[in-house]
N, C-alpha and C positions, 0 to 999 in steps of 0.2 A: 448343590451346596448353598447356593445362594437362595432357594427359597426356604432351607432350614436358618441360615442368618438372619433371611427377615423374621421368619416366625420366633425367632429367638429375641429380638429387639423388639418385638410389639408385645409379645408375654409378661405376665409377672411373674418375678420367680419364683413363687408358692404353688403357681398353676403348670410347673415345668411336664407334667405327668400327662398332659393332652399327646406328648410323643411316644407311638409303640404302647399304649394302655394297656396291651399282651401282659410284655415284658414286665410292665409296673405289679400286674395281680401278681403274676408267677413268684415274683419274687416277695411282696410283700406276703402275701400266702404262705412261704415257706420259710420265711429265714423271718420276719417280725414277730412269730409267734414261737418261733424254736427259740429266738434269743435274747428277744426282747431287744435288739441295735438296729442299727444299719447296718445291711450289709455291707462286706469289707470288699476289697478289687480278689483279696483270694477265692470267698467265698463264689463272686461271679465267674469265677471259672469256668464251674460247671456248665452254665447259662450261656457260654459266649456263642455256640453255636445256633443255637434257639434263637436268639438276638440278633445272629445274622440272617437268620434266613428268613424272619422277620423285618426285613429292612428291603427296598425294592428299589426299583429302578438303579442308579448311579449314586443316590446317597448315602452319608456316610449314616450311621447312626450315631446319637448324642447320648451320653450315659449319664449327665447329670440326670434323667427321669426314673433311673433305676433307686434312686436313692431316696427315701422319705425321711427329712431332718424332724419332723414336728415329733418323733420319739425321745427321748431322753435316753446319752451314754450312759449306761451305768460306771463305764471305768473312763473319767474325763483325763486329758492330759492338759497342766496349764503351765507353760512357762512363763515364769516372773522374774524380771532382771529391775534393780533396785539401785541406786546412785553412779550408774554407769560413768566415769569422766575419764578422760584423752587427751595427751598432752602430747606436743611433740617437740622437738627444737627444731628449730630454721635459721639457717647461717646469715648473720647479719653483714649489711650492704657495708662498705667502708666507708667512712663518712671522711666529705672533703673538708681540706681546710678549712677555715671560720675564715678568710674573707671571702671563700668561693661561695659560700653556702647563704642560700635563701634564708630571711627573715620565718620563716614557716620550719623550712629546715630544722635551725638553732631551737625552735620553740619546741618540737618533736623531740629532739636528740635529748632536752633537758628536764621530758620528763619524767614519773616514777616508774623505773625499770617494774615488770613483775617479779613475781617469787622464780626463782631457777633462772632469770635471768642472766646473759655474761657480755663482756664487751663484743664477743666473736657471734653469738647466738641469742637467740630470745626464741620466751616460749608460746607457743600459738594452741591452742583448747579448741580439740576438733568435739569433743560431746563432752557436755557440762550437765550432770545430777540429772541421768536419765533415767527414769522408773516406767512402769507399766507391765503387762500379762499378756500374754496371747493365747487362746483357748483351743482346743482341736474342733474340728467345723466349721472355722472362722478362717476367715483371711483379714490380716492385720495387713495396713499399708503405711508406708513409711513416707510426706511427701517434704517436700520444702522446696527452694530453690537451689540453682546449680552450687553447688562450696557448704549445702547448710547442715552437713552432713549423715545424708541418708545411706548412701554405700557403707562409712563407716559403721553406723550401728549394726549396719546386718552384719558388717564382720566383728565387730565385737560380739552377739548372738551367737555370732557361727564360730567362733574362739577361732577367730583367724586374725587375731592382735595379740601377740606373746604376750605369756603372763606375767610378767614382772610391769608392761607399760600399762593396762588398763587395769582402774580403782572399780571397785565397787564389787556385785554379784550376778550370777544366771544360773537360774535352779531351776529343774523339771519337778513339779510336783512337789515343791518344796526341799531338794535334796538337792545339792550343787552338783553340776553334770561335769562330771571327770573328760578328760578329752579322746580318751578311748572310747566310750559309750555315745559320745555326742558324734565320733564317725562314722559309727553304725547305725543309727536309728536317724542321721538326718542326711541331708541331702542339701548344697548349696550350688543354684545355677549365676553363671557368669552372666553378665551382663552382653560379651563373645560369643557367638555360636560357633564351638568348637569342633569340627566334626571334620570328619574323613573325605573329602569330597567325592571319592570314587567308589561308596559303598552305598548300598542302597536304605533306605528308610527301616525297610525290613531288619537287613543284614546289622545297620549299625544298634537297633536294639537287641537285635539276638547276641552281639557281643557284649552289649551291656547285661545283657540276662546271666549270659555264662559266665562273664565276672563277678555280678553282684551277686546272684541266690546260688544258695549254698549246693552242695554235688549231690546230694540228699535227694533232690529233685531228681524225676529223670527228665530226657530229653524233652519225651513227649510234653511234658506240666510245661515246662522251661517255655515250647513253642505259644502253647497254651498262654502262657502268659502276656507273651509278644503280642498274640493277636488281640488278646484283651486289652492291652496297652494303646493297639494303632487305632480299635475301635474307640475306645475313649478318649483319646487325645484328637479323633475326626481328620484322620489319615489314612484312611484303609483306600481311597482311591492315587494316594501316592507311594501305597507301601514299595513298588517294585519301582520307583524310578530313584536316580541317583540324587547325593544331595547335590553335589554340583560345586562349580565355585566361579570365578572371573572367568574364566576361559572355558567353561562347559557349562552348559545348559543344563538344572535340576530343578530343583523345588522351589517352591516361592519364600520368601521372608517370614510369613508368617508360619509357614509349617517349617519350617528349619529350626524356628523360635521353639514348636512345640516338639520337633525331637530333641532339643536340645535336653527339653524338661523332661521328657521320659527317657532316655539315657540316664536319668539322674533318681527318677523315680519308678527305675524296672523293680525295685526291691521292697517298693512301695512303704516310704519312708515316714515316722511318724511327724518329725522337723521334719518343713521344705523351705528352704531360704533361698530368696531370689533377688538378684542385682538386676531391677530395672527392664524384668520381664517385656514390656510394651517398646520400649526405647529403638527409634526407628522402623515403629509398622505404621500399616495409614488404621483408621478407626477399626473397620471391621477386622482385621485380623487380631488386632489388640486386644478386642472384643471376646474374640474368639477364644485369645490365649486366658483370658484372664478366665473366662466363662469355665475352662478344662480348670484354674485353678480352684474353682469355684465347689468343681464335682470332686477333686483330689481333697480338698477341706472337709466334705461332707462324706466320704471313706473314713475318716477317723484323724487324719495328720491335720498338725499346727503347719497354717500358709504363711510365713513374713515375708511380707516382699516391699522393694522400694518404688516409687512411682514419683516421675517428673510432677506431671499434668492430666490427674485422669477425666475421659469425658464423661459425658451426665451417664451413658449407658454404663460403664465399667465402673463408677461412681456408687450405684444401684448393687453390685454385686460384692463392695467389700462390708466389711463388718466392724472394723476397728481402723480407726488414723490414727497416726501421731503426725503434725505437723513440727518441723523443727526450722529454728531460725540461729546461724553462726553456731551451730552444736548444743540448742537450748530446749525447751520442750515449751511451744507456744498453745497446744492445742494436744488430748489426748483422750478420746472416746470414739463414740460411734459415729457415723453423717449424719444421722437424722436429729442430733442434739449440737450441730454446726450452727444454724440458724437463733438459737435461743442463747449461746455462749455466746454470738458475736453482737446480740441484740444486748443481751445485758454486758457487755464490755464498753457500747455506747456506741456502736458500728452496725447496728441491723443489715443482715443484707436483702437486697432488693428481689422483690418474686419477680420468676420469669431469667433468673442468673445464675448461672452454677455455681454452684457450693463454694467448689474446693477454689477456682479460678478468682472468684472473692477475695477469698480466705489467702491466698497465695497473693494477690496484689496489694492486698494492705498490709500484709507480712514485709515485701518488697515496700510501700510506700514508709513504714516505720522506720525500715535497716537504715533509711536515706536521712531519716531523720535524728533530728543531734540528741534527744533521748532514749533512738533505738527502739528495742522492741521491749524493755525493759520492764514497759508499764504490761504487757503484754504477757509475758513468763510470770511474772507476782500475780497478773489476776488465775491466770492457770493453777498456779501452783493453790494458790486459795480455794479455785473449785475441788481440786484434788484433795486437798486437806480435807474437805465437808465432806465430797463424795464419800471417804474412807471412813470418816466419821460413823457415816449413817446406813454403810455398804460396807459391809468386811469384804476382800478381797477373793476372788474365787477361789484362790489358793488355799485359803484362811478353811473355807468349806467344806474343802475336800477330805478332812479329819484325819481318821486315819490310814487315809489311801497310799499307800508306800509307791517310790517308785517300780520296786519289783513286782507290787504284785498287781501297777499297772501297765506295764509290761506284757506280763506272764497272760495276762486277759486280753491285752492286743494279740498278741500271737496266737491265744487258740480259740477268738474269732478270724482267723483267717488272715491276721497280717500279717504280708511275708520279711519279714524283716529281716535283714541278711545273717545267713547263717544261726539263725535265733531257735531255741529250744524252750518251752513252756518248763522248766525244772522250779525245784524248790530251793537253789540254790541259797545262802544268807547275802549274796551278794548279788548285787541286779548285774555288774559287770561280769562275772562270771555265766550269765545266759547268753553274751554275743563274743563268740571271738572276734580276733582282730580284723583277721580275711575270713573270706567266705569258702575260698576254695585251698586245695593242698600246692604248694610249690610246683607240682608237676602239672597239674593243671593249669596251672597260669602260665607255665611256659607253653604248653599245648597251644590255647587261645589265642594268646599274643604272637604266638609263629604262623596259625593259621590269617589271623588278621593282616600280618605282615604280607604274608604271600600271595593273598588276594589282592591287596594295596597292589606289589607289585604287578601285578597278572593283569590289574586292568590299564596298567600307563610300563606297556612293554617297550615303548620308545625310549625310556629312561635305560633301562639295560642296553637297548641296541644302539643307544648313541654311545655309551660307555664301549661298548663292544667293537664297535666301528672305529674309534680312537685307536681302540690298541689293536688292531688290524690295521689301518692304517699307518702307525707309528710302527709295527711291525714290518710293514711290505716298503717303506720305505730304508730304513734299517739295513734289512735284507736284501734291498738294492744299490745304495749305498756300497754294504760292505762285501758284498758279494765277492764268495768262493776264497778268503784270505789265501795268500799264502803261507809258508815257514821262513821267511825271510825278515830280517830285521824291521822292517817296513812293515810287514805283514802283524809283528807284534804289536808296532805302536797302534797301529787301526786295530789291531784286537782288545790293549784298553783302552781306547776313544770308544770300542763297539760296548764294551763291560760297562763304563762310568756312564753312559748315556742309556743305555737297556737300563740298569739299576736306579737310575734316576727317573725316569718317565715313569716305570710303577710306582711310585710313590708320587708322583704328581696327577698320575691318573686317578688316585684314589680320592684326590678334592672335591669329585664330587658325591661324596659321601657328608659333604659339611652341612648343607642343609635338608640332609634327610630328618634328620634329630630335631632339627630348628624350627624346620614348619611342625612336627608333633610334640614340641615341646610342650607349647599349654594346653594341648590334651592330654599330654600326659600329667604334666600339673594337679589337672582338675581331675583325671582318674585318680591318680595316688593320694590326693591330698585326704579325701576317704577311705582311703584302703580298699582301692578294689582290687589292685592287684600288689605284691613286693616290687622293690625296684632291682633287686636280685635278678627274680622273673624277667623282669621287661633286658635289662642288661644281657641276661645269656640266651631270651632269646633271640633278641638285635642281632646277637655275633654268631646262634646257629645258623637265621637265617640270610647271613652274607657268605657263607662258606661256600655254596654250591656255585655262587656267582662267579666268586674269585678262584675257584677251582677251572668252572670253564674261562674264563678270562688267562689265568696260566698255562693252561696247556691249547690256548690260540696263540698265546705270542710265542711261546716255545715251539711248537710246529713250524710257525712264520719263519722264523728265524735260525732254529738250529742249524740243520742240515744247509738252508741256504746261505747264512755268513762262513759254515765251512769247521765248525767250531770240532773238538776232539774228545772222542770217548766212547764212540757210540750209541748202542742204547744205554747201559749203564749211565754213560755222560749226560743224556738226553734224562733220563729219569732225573738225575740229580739237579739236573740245568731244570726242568720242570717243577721240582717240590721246590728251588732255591726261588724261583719268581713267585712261586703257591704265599712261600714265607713271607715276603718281601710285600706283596698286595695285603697281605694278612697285618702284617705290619704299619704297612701307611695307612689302611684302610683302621686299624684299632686306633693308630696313633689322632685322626683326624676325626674318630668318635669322640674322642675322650675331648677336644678340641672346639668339636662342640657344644661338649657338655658346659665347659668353661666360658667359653665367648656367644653372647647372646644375640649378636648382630650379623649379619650371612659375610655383606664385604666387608668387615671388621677381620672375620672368620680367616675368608680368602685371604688379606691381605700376610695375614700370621703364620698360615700355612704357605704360602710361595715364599715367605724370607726365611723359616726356620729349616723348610726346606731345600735351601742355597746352600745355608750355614749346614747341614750337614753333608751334601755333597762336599763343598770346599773342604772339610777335614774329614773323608771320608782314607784318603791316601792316595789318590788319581793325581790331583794335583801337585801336593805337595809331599812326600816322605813321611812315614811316620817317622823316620830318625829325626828328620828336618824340622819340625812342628817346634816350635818353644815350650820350654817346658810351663810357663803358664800356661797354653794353649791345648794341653796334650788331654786334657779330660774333654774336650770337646769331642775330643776325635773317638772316645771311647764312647761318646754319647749316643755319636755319630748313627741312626739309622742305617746308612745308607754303606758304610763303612763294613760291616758283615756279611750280609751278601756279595758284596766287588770283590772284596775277600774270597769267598766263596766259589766264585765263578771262578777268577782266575785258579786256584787252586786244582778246578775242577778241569780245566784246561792245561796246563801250564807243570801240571803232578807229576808228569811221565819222565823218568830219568834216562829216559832210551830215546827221549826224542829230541831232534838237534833243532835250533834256531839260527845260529849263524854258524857257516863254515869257511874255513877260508878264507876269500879274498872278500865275504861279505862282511869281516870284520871295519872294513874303511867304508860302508854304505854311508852311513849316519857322521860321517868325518868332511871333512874338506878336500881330502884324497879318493873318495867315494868318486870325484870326475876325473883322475887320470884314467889312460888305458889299463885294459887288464892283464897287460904281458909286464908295464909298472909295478902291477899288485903283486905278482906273480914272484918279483925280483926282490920286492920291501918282504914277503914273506919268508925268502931264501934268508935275507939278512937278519930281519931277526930271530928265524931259527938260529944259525948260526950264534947269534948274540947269545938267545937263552938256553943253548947247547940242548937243541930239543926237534924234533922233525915236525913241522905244522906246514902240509899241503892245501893242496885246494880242495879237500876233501877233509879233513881235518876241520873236528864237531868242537868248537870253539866257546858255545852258549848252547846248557842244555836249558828246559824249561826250570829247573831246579833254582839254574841259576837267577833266570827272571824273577822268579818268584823273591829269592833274596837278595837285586837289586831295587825290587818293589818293598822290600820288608813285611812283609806276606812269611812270615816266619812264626808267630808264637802262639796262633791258633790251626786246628784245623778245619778241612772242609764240613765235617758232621757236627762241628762244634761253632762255627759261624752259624749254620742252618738250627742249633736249638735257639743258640741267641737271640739266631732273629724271630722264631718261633715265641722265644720267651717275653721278647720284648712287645710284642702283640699281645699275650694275657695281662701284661704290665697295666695296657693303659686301658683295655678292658677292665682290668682293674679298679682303674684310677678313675676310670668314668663311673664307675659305680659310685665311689667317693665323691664325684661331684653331682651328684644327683643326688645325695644322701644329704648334703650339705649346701646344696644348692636350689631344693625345691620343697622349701618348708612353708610356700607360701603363705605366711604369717607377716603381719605388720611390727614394728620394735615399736 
């Protein structure tokens, strides 16, 4: 790898075709004269095998040399965005008294508020009258310093600023990109490497393949793909190792950087928008990444990307700057015309100094200064003015090239663009659906990814599993072999309210399973690779099989040894009633954290809400006894339907006695005389209530329990749907907050 880095940094880029010269004929031979383009990453398909076996020793092969730019696209794509501006509000500071307040203070606070301006807020202009194009083959880079708003434009570009807050336009080809079309045909990488950490380089693009291209494909293409992907992106010697994270050893930074971007670009995207691609790699891998964006431009796709600080090497390989200074447009052409604008601005820069590092410090020496960069933007805008003048706009050029039927000519050159069909449709929206694949396949996908997730971090289950084994065997020892004695009940509900409460505290560790995939999932859905329907049902297929075995461990642990009544019937039921009950807390704390975006945030909400439903579940206090402002809590209650439940499921047999006799003074203060005493207070108040009650005499059936519990107005099967029901509920509801909660869009 490292002598293809050097030979890659001492090259000109015109001369990239010294690598694999094979590979260069084969393909110019066959595809520049059949089509007259460049070949597309579909077309190299066929090639990919040829290409590998052409490649020796342990290096990767570089596919920028596969590509001859010096032909002319016949079907160009140019996006042109035209007076971009961004306003936001920011809650203003409360200003102290007028004697506390500095001389500078009082001078600030008195002066001309802006337009939109209020006493509580003012308004701060993140991009002010942006214009400019980006062409496919090119890579455009976005630089300035940190606040000067580079991130923002790419998400204004990438319509990830709702449309009521950003002025102005962004047209493909001349035709305003609706936001349906602009999810299919582009692609936006985080400035985050998002990724799986226990999945391999391999694996996590093959999920990207099966989400993005369409089912049209078969497997075989699909793989086909991947491996074309890992050779271009110069990872084939990392395909099988994991990505890794803090606490496991994987890939390096800069190839994590580069699956980030083929994850994003398995569909091979005509937009590729990137937040700050290079940002934290050292030179060469930066190098590297930029170099892959370089060969992805020369396939056919528009590159925006944002860039701090680039070196003289990665400098070399863009095609288009905009420098911008506090949301303004200071600089907007090529590097090689940097030199002559800063010359005639009255700033020459010095030979022997980078361009952009220049360019960027007297940007920074102006901001400091009390006219700003003012004189700056007006000489730009003046070159702009002339250039336009004297240069129609590529846009302008392209006549009568439609979007559809630039499009329709990407696509049957070989680019695979998700789910897209070459038709004649009258609408270019109408050649990409929304997703790529069918609702059933995306719950396929997403359950298999799941299950491997799980499969490779099995400590996660078996700590979960060890808990309620644990929690069980204690339990079980605890309340070991009850009796039917008065005593014997109360320890049987202490045993009920406590078993019914730990499953739902066991299931807390369900809160950041969602939370660490959340902005994966973000940046999947935000394009449509998969529904959130999909990802929601199959989240909740694939915890069933868990909570299945997790219920019928503590039910083993515990039945038979606290002593509990029913048999197997009982057992089944005491079984499916914990099934509901993990199903329950376990839905309840998905939904939980679909809502709360912080892990101990999370915790802290789920251990109080789940107090508050034990305390009105009816253990403690009566459902008679509850106030009647209080009484909807208790219907709220989780934890309340199952205790229900159980007892019922215990406590149902009207044949079976709980206190007899003289065990009616246990639980009294007479409970310590002798029992020839009881024997005597029972003779008496027979007599009193002209009624015969021996020592054998069934005093408290379970019936009755039940109705000094108030365990009256539901049944046992109808606890068990409830609590059943109350699980699709917040399944439900999570859906709802992921619909409504993951629009990743700026106001």
């Amino acid at each position: 790898m490292s002598r293809i880095v050097a030979e890659n940094t001492s090259s000109d880029n015109s001369s990239s075709s010294q690598f694999f010269p094979h590979s260069m004929e084969l393909i110019s031979g066959e595809f520049s004269t059949a089509t007259g383009a460049c070949p597309t990453l579909g077309q190299l398909l066929k090639h990919v095998d040829d290409v590998r076996k052409e490649s020796t020793g342990d290096e990767t092969p570089v596919h920028e040399i596969l590509v001859d730019v010096s032909e002319p696209r016949p079907m160009p794509f140019v996006l042109s965005f035209n007076n971009l501006t961004y306003s936001v509000k920011i809650p203003r500071k409360m200003p102290l008294p007028g004697f506390l307040r500095r001389r500078r203070d009082i001078s600030t606070a008195a002066g001309d508020p802006l337009s939109g301006d209020t006493f509580f807020s003012r308004t701060k202009t993140l991009l002010n009258d942006i214009s400019g194009e980006a062409r496919d083959g090119e890579i455009m880079a976005v630089l300035g310093a940190s606040g000067s708003g580079k991130s923002t434009l790419i998400d204004a570009l990438a319509n990830r600023i709702a449309k009521g807050s950003l002025k102005g336009n962004v047209s493909l080809n001349g035709e305003v990109l609706e936001s349906r079309m602009l999810k299919v045909i582009s692609a936006y990488v985080m400035q985050d490497d998002l990724l799986f950490p226990m999945l391999t380089v391999e694996e996590t693009l093959m999920f990207a393949a099966e989400f993005r291209l369409p089912r049209t494909l078969s497997k075989s293409k699909k793989k086909m793909r991947v491996q074309a992907l890992i050779d271009q992106l110069g990872l084939r010697n990392a395909a099988k190792t994991v990505i890794g994270d803090e606490g496991r050893r994987g890939v390096s930074g800069g190839e994590r950087r580069r699956v980030s971007i083929g994850t994003d670009i398995i569909h091979d995207p005509i937009i590729l928008f990137l937040d700050e691609p290079t940002s934290g790699l050292d030179s060469t891998s930066a190098f590297m990444v930029v170099k892959v964006l370089q060969t992805i431009a020369q396939t056919g796709s528009i590159v925006i990307m944002s860039v701090h600080q680039p070196s003289y090497r990665i400098l070399g390989l863009l095609d288009r700057l905009i420098f911008l200074s506090r949301g303004q447009t200071v600089y907007s052409g090529p590097p090689s015309s940097l030199p002559l604008y800063f010359s005639e601005f009255g700033h020459p820069i010095p030979e022997n100094e980078n361009k952009t590092e220049f360019a960027l410090d007297l940007i920074r020496e102006l901001e400091g200064s009390p006219g700003g960069t003012k004189s700056l933007v007006e000489f730009n805008k003046s070159c702009q003015s002339m250039k336009n003048t004297r240069d129609p706009s590529e846009a302008d050029r392209l006549g009568n090239l439609s979007l559809k039927e630039a499009i329709s000519a990407s696509i049957s050159r070989g680019k695979l663009v998700s789910g897209a069909a070459a038709t004649n449709d009258v609408s270019s929206t109408s050649m990409v659906p929304r997703f790529a694949n069918p609702f059933w396949k995306e719950m396929l996908v997403l359950s298999n990814r799941s299950i491997l997730n799980s499969r490779r971090m099995p400590e996660l289950f078996g700590i979960r599993l060890g808990a309620v084994l644990v929690t069980g065997f204690i339990l079980a020892t605890v309340f070991w072999q009850l009796d039917n004695s008065p005593k014997g009940v109360q320890e049987r509900l202490g045993f009920f309210a406590f078993a019914m409460s730990t499953t739902f505290y066991t299931c807390a560790d369900a809160l950041p399973v969602f939370l660490q995939e959340r902005y994966i999932f973000l940046r999947e859905t935000a394009y449509n690779a998969y529904r959130r329907l999909s990802y929601v049902i199959s989240n909740a297929l694939t915890v069933i099989p868990g909570l299945i075995f997790l219920s019928f461990a503590f039910a083993v642990t515990t039945f038979w040894a606290v002593g509990l009544d029913g048999g197997f019937s009982g057992f089944l039921f005491y079984f499916l009633i914990m099934f509901a009950s993990f199903w329950a807390g376990s839905s309840f704390v998905t939904f939980l954290s679909g809502v709360v975006p912080h892990v101990m945030l999370g915790y802290t909400i789920v251990v109080a809400i789940l107090a508050y439903f034990l305390l009105f579940s009816g253990f403690f206090i009566n459902r008679d006894r509850i106030p009647a402002y209080w009484i909807w809590f208790h219907y709220l209650s989780l934890v309340k339907y199952p205790y229900e439940a159980v007892l019922q499921n215990e406590f149902d047999d009207p044949t079976k006695c709980f206190v007899r006799g003289i065990q009616i003074f246990d639980n009294t203060p007479l409970g310590a005389v002798p029992d020839a005493m009881k024997v005597r207070l029972l003779q008496s108040m027979s007599n009193t209530l002209g009624m015969t009650i021996t020592s054998s005499t069934c005093l408290t059936t379970g019936v009755d329990i039940l109705k000094q519990e108030g365990v009256t107005d539901l049944s046992k099967w109808n606890c068990l749907w409830i609590t059943m029901a109350w699980g699709f509920l917040f399944r439900i509801l999570f859906y709802f907050s992921l619909l409504l909660g993951s629009k990743n869009k700026r106001t």
